[in-house]
Each structure stands twice: as C-alpha cells, then as structure tokens.
ZAMIGU-540424 format. One line per field, with one value per residue (C-alpha): x, y, z; residue number from 0. Coordinates in nm, 4 decimals, decimal comma, padded with zeros to 6 digits. Layout:
! residues N
X = [X / ...]
Y = [Y / ...]
Z = [Z / ...]
nr = [NUM / ...]
END
This chain:
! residues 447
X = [-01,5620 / -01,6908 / -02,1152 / -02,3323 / -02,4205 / -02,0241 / -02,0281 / -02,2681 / -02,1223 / -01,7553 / -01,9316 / -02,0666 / -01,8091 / -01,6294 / -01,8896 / -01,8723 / -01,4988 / -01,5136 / -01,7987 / -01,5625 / -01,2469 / -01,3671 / -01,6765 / -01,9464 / -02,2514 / -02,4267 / -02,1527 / -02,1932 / -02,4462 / -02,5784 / -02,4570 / -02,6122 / -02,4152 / -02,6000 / -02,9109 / -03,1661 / -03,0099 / -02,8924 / -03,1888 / -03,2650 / -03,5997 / -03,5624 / -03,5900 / -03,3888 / -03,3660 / -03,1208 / -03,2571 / -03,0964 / -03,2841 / -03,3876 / -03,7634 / -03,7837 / -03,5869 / -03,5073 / -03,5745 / -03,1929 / -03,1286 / -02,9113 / -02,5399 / -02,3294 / -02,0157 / -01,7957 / -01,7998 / -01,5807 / -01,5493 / -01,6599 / -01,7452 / -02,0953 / -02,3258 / -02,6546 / -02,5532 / -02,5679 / -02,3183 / -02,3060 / -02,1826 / -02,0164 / -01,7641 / -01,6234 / -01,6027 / -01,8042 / -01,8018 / -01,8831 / -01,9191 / -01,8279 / -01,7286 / -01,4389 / -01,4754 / -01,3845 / -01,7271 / -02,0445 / -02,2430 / -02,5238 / -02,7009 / -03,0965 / -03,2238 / -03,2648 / -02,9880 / -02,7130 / -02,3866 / -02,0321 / -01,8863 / -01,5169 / -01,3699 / -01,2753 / -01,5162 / -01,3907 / -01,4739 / -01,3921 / -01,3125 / -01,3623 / -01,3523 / -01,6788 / -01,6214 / -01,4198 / -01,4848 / -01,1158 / -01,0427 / -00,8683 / -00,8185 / -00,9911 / -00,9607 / -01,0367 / -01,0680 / -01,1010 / -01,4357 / -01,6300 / -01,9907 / -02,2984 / -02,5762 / -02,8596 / -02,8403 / -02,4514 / -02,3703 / -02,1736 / -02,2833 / -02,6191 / -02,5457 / -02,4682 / -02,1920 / -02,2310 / -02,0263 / -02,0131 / -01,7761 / -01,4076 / -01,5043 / -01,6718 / -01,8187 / -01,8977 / -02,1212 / -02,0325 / -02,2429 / -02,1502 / -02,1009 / -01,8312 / -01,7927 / -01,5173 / -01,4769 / -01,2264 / -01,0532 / -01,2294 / -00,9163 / -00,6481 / -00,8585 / -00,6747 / -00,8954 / -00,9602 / -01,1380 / -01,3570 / -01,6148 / -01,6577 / -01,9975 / -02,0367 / -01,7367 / -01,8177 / -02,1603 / -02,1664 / -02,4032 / -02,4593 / -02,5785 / -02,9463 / -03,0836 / -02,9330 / -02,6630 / -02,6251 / -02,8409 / -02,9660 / -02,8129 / -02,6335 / -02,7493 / -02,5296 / -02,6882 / -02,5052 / -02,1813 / -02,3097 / -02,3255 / -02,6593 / -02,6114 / -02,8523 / -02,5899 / -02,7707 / -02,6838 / -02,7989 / -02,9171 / -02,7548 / -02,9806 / -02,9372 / -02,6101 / -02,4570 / -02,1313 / -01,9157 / -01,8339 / -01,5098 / -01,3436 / -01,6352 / -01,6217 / -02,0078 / -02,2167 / -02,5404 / -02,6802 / -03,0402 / -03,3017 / -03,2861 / -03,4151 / -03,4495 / -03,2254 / -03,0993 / -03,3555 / -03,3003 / -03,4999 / -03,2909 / -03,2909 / -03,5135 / -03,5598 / -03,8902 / -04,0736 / -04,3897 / -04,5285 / -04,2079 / -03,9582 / -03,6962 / -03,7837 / -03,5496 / -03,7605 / -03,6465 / -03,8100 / -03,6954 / -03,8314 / -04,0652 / -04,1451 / -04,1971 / -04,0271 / -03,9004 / -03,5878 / -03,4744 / -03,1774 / -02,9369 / -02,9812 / -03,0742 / -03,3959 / -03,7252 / -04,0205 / -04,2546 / -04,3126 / -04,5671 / -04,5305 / -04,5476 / -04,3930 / -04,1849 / -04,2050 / -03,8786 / -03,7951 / -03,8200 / -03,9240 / -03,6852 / -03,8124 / -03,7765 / -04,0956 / -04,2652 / -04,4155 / -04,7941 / -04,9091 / -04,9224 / -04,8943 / -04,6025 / -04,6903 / -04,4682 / -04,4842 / -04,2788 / -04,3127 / -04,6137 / -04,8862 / -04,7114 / -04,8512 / -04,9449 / -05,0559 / -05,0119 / -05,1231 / -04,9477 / -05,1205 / -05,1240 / -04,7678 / -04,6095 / -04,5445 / -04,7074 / -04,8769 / -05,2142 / -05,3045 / -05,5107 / -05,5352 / -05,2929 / -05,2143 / -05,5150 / -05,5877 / -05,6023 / -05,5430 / -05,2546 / -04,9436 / -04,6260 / -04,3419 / -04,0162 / -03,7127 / -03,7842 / -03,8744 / -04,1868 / -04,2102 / -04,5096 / -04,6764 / -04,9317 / -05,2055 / -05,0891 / -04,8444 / -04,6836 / -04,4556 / -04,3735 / -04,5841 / -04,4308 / -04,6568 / -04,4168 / -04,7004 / -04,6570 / -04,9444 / -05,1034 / -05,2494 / -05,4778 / -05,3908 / -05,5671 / -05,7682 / -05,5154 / -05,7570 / -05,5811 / -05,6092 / -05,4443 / -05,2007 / -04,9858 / -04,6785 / -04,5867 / -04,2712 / -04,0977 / -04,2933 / -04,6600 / -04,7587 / -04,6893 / -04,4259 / -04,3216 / -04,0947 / -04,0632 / -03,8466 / -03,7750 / -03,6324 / -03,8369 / -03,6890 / -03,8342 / -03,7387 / -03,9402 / -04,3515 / -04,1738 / -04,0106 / -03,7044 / -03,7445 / -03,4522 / -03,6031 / -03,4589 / -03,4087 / -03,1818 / -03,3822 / -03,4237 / -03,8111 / -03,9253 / -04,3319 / -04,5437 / -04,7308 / -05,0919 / -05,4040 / -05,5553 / -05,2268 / -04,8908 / -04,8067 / -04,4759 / -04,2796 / -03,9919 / -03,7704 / -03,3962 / -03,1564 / -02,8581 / -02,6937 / -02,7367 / -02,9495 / -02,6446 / -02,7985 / -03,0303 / -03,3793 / -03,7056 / -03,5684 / -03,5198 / -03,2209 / -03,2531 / -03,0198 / -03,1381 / -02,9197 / -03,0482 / -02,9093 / -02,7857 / -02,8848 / -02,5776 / -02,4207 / -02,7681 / -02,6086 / -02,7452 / -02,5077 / -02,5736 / -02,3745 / -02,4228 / -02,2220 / -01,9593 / -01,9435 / -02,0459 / -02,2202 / -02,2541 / -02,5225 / -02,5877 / -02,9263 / -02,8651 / -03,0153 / -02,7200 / -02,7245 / -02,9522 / -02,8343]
Y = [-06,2827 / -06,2983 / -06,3165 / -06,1063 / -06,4434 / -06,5165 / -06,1333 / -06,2046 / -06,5264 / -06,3433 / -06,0817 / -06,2648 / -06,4961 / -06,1716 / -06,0301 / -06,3897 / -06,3700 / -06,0304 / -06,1383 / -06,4348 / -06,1691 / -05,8656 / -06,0155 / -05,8532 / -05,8588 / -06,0808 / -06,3423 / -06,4454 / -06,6160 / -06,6611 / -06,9051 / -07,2442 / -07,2074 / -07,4636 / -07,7104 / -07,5807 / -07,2433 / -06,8953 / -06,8439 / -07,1821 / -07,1690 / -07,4106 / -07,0598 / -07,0534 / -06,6515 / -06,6498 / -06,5556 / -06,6253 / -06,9552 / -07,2001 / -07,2115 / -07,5478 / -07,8992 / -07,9814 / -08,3432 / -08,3989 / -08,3345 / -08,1260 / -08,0235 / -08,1518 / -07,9262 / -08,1635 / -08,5166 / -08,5557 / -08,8662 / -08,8712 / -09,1576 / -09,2631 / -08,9964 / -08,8555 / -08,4912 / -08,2507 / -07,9941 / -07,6469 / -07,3815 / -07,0895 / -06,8087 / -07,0072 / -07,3689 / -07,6837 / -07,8866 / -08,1995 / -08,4730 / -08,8478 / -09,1865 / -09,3798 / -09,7594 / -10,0934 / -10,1996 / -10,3078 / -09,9854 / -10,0041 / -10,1728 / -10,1964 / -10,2297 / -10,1118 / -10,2783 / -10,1617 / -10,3057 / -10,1830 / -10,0578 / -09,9156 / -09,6334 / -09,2580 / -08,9573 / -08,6806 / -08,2878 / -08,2331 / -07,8786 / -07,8134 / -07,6048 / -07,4740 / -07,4221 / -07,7132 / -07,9392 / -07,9748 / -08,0780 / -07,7842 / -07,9989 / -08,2714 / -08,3323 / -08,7003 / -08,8649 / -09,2523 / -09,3020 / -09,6301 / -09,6474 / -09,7952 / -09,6718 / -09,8135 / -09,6794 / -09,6098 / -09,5224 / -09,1468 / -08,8461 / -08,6701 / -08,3156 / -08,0449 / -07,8781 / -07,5077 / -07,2029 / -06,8824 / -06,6494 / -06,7616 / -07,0919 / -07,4301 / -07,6480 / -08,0543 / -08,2490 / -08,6261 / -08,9500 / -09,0342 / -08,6419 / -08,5528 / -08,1858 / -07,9538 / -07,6029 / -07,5488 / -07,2909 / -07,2584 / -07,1767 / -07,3986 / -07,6975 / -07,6241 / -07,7465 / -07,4371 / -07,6208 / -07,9691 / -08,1012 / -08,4885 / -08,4872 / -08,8180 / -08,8364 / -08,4490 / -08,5091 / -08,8380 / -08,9689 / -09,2113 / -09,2060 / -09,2005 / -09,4970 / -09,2826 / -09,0720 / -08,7262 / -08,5538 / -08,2152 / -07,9710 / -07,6974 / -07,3493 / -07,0099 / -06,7438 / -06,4162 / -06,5373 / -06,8746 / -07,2273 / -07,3674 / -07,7354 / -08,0634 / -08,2600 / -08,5106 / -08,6072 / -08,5090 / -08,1273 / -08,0630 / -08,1703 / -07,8717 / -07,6323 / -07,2761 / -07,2756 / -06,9679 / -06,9889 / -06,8584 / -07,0739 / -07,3861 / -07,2317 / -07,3766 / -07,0708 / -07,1994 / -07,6291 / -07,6802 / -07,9805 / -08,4053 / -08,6149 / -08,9843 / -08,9233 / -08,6081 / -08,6716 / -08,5404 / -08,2314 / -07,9346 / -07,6242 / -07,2638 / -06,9528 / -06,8043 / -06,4441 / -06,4746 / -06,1931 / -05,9685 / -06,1882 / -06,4102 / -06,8075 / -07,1303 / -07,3930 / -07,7409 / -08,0685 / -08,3663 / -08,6914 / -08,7036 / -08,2795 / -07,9559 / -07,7086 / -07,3195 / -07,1595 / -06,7911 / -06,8360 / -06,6280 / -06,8117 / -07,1376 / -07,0220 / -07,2186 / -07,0437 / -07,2822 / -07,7169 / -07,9383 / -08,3095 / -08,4607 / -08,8708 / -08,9402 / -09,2793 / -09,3830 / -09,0797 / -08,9979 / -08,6333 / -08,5220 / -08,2154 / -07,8204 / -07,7021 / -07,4355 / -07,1017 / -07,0487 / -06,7102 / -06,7951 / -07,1353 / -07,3915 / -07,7608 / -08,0703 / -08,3551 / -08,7390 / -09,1389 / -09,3213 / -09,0898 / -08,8404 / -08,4883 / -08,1500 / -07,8117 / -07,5836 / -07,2440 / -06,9684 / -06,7951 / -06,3626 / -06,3022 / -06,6301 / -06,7999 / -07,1102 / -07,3158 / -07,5364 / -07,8220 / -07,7464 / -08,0888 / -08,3926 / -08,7218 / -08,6661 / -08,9665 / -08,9457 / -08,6039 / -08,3226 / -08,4510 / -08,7127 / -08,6204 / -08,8582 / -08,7891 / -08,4653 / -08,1172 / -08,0004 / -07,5979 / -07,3377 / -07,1119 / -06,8855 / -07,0954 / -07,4581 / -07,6660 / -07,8760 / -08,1960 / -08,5691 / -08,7775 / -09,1171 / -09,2965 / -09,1327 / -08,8947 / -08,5335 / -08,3615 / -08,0218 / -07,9402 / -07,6627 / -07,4539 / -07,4077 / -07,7564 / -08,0014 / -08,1115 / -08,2538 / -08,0551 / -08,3418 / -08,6366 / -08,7601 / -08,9937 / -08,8169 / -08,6219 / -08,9905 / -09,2713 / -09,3355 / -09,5550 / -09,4590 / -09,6312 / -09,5561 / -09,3267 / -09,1946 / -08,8905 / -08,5909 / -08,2592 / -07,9300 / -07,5662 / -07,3263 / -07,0826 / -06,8031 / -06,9605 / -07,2910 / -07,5756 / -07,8097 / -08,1249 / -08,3924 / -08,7378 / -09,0407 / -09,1803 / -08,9432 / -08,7306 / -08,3132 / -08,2713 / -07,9491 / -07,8229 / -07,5405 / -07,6274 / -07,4710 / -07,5566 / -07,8132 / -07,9755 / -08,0483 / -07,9532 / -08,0842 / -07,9334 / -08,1589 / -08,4139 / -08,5041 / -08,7976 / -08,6168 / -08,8894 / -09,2660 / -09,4078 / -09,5779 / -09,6503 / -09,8487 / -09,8797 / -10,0499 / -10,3145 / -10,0494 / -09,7888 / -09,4512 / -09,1651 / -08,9890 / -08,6509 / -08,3118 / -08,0636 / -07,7625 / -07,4084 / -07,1380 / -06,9797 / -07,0737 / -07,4818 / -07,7979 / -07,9586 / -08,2775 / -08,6095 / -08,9797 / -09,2121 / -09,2145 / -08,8548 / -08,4723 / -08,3568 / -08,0542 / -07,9534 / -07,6164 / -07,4611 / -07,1417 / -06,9941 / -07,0133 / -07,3615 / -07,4328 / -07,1616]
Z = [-08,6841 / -08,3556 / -08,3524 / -08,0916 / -07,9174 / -07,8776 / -07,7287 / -07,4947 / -07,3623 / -07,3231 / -07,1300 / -06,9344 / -06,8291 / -06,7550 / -06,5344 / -06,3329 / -06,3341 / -06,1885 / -05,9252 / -05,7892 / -05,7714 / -05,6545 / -05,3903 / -05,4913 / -05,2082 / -05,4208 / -05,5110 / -05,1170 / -05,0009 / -04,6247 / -04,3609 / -04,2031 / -03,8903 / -03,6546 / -03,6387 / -03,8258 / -04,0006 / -03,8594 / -03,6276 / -03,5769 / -03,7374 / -04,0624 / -04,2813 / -04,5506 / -04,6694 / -04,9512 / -05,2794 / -05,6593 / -05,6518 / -05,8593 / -05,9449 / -05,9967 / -06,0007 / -06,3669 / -06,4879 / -06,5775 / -06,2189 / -06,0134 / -06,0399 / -05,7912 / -05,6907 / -05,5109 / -05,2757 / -05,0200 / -04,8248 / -04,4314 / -04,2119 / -04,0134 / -03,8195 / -03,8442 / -03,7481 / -04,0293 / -04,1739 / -04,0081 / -04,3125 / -04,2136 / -04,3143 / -04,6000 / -04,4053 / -04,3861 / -04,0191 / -04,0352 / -03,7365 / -03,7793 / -03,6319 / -03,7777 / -03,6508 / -03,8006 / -03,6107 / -03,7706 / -03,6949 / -03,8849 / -03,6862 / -03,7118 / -03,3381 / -02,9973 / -02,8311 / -02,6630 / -02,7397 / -02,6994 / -03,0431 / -03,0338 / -03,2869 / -03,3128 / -03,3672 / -03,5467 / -03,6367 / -04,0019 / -04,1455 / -04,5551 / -04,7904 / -04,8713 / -05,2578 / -05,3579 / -05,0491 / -04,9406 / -04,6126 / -04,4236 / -04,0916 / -03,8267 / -03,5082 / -03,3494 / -03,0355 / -02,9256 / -02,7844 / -02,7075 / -02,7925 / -02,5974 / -02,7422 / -02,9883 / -03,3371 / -03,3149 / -03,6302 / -03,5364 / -03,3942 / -03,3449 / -03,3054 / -03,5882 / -03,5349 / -03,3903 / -03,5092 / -03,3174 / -03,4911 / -03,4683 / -03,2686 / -03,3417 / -03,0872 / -03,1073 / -02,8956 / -02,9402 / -02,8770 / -02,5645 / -02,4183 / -02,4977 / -02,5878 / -02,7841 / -02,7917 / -03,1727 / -03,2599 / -03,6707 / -03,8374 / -03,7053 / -03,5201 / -03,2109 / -02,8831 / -02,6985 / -02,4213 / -02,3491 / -02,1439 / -02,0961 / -01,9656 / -01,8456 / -01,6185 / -01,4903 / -01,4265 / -01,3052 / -01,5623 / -01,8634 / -02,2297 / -02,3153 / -02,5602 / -02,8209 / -02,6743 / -02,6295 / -02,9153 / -02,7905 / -03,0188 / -02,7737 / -02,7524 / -02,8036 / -02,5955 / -02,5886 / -02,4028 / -02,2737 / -02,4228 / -02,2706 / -02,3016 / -02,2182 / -02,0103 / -01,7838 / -01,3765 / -01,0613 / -01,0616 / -01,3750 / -01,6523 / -01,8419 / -01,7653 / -01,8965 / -01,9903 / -02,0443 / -02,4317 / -02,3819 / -02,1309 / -02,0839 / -01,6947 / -01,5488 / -01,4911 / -01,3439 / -01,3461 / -01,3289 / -01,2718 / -01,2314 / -01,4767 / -01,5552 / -01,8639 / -02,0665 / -02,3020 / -02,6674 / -02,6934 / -02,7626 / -02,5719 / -02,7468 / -02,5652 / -02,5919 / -02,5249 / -02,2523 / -02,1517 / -02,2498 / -02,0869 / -02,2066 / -02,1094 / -02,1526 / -02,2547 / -02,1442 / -02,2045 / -01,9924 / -02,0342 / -01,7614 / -01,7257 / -01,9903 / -01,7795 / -01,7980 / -01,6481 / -01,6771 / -01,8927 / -01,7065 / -01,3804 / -01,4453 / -01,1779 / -01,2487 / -01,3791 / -01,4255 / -01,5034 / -01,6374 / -01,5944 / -01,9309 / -02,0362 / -02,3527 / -02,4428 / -02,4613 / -02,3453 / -02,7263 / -02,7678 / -03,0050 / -03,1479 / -03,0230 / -02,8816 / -03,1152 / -02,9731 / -03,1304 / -02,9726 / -02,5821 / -02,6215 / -02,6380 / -02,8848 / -02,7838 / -02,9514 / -02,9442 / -03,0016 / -02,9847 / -03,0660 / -02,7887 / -02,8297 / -02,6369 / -02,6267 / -02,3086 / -02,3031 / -02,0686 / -01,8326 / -01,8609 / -01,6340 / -01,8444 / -01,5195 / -01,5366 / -01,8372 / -01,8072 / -02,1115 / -02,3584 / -02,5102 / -02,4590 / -02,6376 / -02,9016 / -03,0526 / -03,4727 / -03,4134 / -03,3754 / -03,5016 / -03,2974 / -03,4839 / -03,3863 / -03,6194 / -03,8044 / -03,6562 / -03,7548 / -03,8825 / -03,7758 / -04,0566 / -03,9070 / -03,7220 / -03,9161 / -03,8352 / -04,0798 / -03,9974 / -04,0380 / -03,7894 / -03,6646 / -03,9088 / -04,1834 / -04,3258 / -04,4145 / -04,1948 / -04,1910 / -03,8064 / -03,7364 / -03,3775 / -03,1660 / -03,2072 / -03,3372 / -03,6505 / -03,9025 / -04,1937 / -04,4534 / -04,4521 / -04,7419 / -04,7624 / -05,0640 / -04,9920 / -04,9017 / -05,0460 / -05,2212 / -04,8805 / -04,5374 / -04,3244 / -03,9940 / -03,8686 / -04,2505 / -04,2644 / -04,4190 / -04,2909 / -04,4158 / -04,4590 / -04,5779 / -04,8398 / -05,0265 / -05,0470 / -05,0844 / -04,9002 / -04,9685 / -04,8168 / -04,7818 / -04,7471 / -04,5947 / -04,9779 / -05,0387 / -05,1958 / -05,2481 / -05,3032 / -05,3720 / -05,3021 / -05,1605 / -04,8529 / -04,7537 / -04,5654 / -04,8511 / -04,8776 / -05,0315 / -05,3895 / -05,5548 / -05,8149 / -05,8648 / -05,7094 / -05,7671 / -05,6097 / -05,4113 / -05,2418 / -05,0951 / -04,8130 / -04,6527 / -04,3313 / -04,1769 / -04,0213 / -03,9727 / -04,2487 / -04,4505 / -04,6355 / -04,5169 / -04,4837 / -04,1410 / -04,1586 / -04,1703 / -04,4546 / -04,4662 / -04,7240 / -04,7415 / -05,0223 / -05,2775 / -05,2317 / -05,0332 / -04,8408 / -04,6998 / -04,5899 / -04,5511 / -04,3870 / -04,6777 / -04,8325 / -04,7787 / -05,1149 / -05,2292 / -05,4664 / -05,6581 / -05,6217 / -05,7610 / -06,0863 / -06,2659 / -06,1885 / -06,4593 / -06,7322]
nr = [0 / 1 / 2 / 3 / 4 / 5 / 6 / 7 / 8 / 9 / 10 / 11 / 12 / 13 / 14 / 15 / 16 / 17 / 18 / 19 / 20 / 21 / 22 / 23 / 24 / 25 / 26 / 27 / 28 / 29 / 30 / 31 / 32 / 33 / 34 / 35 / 36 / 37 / 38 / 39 / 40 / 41 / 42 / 43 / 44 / 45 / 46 / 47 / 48 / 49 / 50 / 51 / 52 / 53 / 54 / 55 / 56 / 57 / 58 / 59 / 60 / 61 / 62 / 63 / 64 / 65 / 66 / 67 / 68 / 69 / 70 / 71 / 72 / 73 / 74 / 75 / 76 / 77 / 78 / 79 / 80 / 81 / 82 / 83 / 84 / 85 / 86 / 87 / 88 / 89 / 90 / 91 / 92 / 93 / 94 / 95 / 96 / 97 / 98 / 99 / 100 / 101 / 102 / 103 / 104 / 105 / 106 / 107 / 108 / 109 / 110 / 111 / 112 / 113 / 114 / 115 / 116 / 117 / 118 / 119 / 120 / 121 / 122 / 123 / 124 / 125 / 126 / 127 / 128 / 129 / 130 / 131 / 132 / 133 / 134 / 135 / 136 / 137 / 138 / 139 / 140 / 141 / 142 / 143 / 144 / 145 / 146 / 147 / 148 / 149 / 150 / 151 / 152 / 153 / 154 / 155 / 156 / 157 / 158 / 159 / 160 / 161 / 162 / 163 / 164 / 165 / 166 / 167 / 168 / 169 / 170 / 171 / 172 / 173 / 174 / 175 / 176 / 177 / 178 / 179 / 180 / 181 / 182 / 183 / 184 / 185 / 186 / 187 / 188 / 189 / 190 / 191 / 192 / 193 / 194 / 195 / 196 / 197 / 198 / 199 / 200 / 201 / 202 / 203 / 204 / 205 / 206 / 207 / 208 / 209 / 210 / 211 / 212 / 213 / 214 / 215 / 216 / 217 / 218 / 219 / 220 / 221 / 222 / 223 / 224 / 225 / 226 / 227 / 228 / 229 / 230 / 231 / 232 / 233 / 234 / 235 / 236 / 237 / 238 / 239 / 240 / 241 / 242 / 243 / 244 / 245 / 246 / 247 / 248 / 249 / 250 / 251 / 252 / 253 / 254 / 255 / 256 / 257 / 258 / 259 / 260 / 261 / 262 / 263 / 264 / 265 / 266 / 267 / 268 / 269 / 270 / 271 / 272 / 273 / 274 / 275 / 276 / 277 / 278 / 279 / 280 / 281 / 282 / 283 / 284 / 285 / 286 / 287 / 288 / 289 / 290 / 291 / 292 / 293 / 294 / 295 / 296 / 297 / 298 / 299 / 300 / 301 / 302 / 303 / 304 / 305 / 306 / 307 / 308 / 309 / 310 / 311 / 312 / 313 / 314 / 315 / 316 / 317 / 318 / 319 / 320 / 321 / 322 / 323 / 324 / 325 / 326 / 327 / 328 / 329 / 330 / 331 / 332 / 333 / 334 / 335 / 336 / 337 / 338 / 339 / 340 / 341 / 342 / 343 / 344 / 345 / 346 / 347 / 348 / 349 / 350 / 351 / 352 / 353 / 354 / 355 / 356 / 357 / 358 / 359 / 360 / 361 / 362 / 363 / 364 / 365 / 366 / 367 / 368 / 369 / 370 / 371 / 372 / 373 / 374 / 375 / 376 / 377 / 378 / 379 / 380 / 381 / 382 / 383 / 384 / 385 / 386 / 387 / 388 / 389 / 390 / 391 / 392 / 393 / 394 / 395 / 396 / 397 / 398 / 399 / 400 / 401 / 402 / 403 / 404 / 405 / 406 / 407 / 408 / 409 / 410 / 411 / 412 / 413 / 414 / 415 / 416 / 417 / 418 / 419 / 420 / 421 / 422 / 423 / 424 / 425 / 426 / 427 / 428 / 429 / 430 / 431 / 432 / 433 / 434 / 435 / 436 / 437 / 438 / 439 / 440 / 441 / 442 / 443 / 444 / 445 / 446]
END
C-alpha cells in the first residue's frame, strides 16, 4: 500500500517530468551571453536560488574536458561557448616574458544540460605573449551568431548552430599591428548592428564592424598599444557616449561615428587597466596596476571631463584582474594587493578591506570575480572556489563556501584559476584549463 509520503514523491516527480516536457516559463532560466552577463553589469537576475551553500557541497551536473584559457563561458539559448588553446607547449608559464609558443585555439559548442560537445572550430596560431596559457575574451552571442576574439587578434564571426565561419578578421595583419604584453583581451561590444571592437594600429585603436558581414564602419584613435580595457557605452547629459580607455588617454567617441567627444590623458602601468570604467552619477572611476586610480567628473553638456582625484595613495581602490561592481554611492572590488575593498564616491575613503573572500592574508593580485544576485553576491576565487556573502558599507559577510573546480594555472608562485564564470539557467558554469564544470545552484539542488 502506497503511504502519503510515497504520494507526494510520485507527484512530484510527475510535476518535474511535466516541467522538462512541456517548458514551462519557469523550467528556463536566463542567459549569460557575454563578459559579465546579459547587460554586462555582473547582475545575476534569475530567481529559484539557493539560500545558502550547504556544508556537503554543491552538485555538479556534468565536466567536460577543454584545454588552457582564461576567457569564460558565454551561456545562451541552450549552448555553452567556450574558448581554448590546444598546444603541446609548456604554457603555464609564471612570468613576464615573451616567448614564442606554437598550438591551435579553438571555439567549443556544448550542450548546456548534459555538457556534450555539439561542434568546434580551430585554427593554428603562434603565440608571443606573456601569460600564454589560451584566450582572454568570453565568447559573445548575439542571437543566431557567436563571435571569438583570440590572443593574438584574431577574430570569428560563427554561425551558433552549425559552427560554420560566417566571416573573420585577423587584426594584426589588417591593422598593421602587434599583440599587447598579454594579447588581445578587450571583450568586443554588440551595439545594435555593429561589433565595436579594441583592435590596435595606426588610427584604428578601436573600430565598428558591421555584425553581419565584419564590413569596417568607422576606425578611431592611435595608441601605444590596444590596451585591455573593454569598450561600455554610457548616458551624459541624454546622449549616448563610447567610452574608450587606451593606455596612455580616457577618451569618448559617439558610437555611431567613431567622432571624438572628449579625452583625458591618463598612464596604465604596463598599460594594465583592465577593467570597464563604471558610471557614478556624472562621473566616470578608472582604475589599473600599481596603485593606478581616477575619478573624472563631466561637465553639464557631457563634453569634456576634469579629475576629481587621481592616483590616491592608501585610498580608492587599483583593481588589476577582476572588475569591480557599483552599489549606490560604494564601490566594491579586488584591489591589486588581493583585498576585497569597500570605496565611498565621491571621496575614495576606504570604507573596509578584507582578504577574506580568497585567503585569511592578503597576496597580490588575489582574485575573485563578483556578481551579483538578489542582496547577495557569488564570488569565484582564484582557488577554485564559489563563496557566497552579502556586501554593505561595514563590510563583507559570508555565508558559505564550496570547492568547484582546480587552480590549474599559474601565478606569483602560486595555483590559481584566473577565469570568470558564468550564471544562466539557476547553474555556475565555469572552466579551467582542463574541464568546463557545471554546477547546480538551484533550490531543488538541495531538496
């Protein structure tokens, strides 16, 4: 004789069966389509969450094996895009220099549910760049196409079902240029029907493509290197602004032109301003390597910016690997000493400093990638790590931890796993340089 509690289960196991047949809103989660989420904020808005990180861990869905990189996964419409670099090669290589490393990058399709590979494409490219481990830049996907930007420029334009190349770009040949330090790293922008990319050469430092076709629309500006900064679009003053950040300049271009608005000179060490700019009312915060930091403030008509305070010593925040994320008039982020730090805008006070999320003592360049989701963030450390905390004005509050996947890499003399994850469909999905994991966060996870 069957008990109520046997009832129950049957029922529902029978409501899940009919969820995963008939696609009910709910039994679909959102997409992580590019760098940093849908609107490229670090905002994950999918609810049906877990609470809290259970002490027996999390459940992991499927591995699937992928090569070196640092670039995340981009999640969309039922896929998984991963970027990698196949070489027989020592990559993992802890230094600065620049040596010549041969092997194939690839774009990997998979399944989303069960982590199959549905197709890759690869190409034979030759490396010369420090830290050469794979590819920078998350893969972005804009409908029924994917695009790829490689290490060493070059860039594909994939059909997302079949894999088929619709068009390319080999940016160093085209533009007459060379790698950065670190290659080409400045995640490409989709704006309406362009493809706004950081390319590097004479006059064409940042170029719009047409999506469709990769036809140039409009080149703009010279700089010492491409630099690593991606491109944003801001509002000022009620019109649209492309916000560019060479190594040597913070500049603005109207994004259908390529026209300059306005520039501020401003050095990267290293050329190593990594992050996207953040918009704080009418002001713009920049921030890069060695103690590297800056607040400008716009003027009424938005056409030209003057400092409010630069370079602050023990002060403001110098983030290097990981973005840092804006929450009313604090801004929380990773500074190059490896800290987790809460800023105060306009004045660049440091409201507190932990290493918690990563280690109990600082180190430098510590790392870990914040979203956040609900009044909470997920943060994926360079251990490998899924830490989960609330964030406010007297500091960092965590609420659980679990280990997701390996530190594979190296840096500093130390394992780390330097590759930002992705939130869709109420999983994590993240990769190191031997396997794309994904990892259920959903309530039901833990029933």
């Amino acid at each position: 004789m069957l008990r109520r509690g046997d009832l129950k289960g049957i029922a529902k196991a029978a409501l899940f069966g009919m969820i995963a047949v008939i696609g009910l809103p709910f039994a679909h989660g959102d997409d992580w389509p590019q760098w940093m989420g849908p609107r490229r904020d670090n905002v994950w808005r999918e609810t049906g969450i877990i609470e809290s990180i259970p002490p027996k861990g999390l459940p992991v869905v499927w591995r699937t094996p992928v090569a070196g990189g640092y670039a995340g996964p981009a999640v969309a419409n039922g896929r998984v895009f991963v970027a990698d670099y196949l070489s027989a090669d020592d990559v993992k290589v802890d230094n600065f220099d620049r040596k010549e490393f041969t092997g194939k990058e690839r774009l990997i399709c998979l399944d989303a549910a069960s982590g199959k590979q549905q197709w890759a494409h690869e190409y034979p490219v030759k490396y010369t760049v420090s830290y050469p481990a794979g590819p920078r830049v998350t893969p972005t996907v804009d409908g029924d196409r994917v695009y790829s930007l490689g290490t060493e420029g070059n860039l594909f334009c994939f059909d997302v079902q079949s894999g088929k190349v619709i068009w390319a770009k080999d940016f160093k040949n085209e533009y007459k240029t060379k790698a950065a330090l670190w290659g080409w790293a400045s995640h490409p922008l989709i704006d309406g029907d362009k493809l706004i990319c950081i390319a590097g050469g004479d006059g064409s430092h940042a170029v719009a493509l047409d999506k469709r076709t990769g036809k140039e629309l409009w080149r703009s500006g010279t700089a010492p290197e491409q630099g690593y900064c991606p491109p944003t679009i801001f509002t000022v003053a009620g019109k649209r602004q492309l916000i560019l950040v060479q190594p040597n300049l913070l500049r603005a271009v109207e994004p259908e032109s390529g026209k300059p608005i306005w520039s501020t000179p401003y050095e990267a060490d290293n050329g190593s301003i990594i992050m996207t700019p953040i918009q704080w009312k009418d002001h713009i915060f920049l921030g890069g390597f060695n103690n590297r930091n800056l607040l400008v403030r716009f003027n009424k008509e938005g056409t030209a910016v003057e400092p409010v305070w630069k370079d602050l010593a023990n002060q403001a925040l110098s983030p290097v690997n990981v973005q840092p994320t804006l929450e009313g008039d604090t801004l929380y982020g990773f500074d190059q000493d490896g800290q987790l730090m809460g800023v105060e805008l306009p004045s660049g006070k440091r409201l507190f400093q932990t290493p918690a999320p990563i280690a109990k003592r600082k180190q430098g360049s510590g790392s870990a990638f914040l979203v956040k989701q609900a009044d909470r963030y997920w943060m994926f450390n360079e251990l490998g790590e899924i830490v989960l905390g609330r964030l406010s004005e007297k500091g960092f509050e965590e609420s659980g931890r679990a280990k997701v996947i390996r530190a594979t890499n190296k840096a500093f003399g130390r394992e780390v796993v330097w590759c930002p994850p992705a939130f869709a469909n109420r999983r994590l999905y993240v990769r190191n340089d031997e396997e794309c994991v994904c990892v259920d966060l959903s309530t039901r996870a833990t029933q």
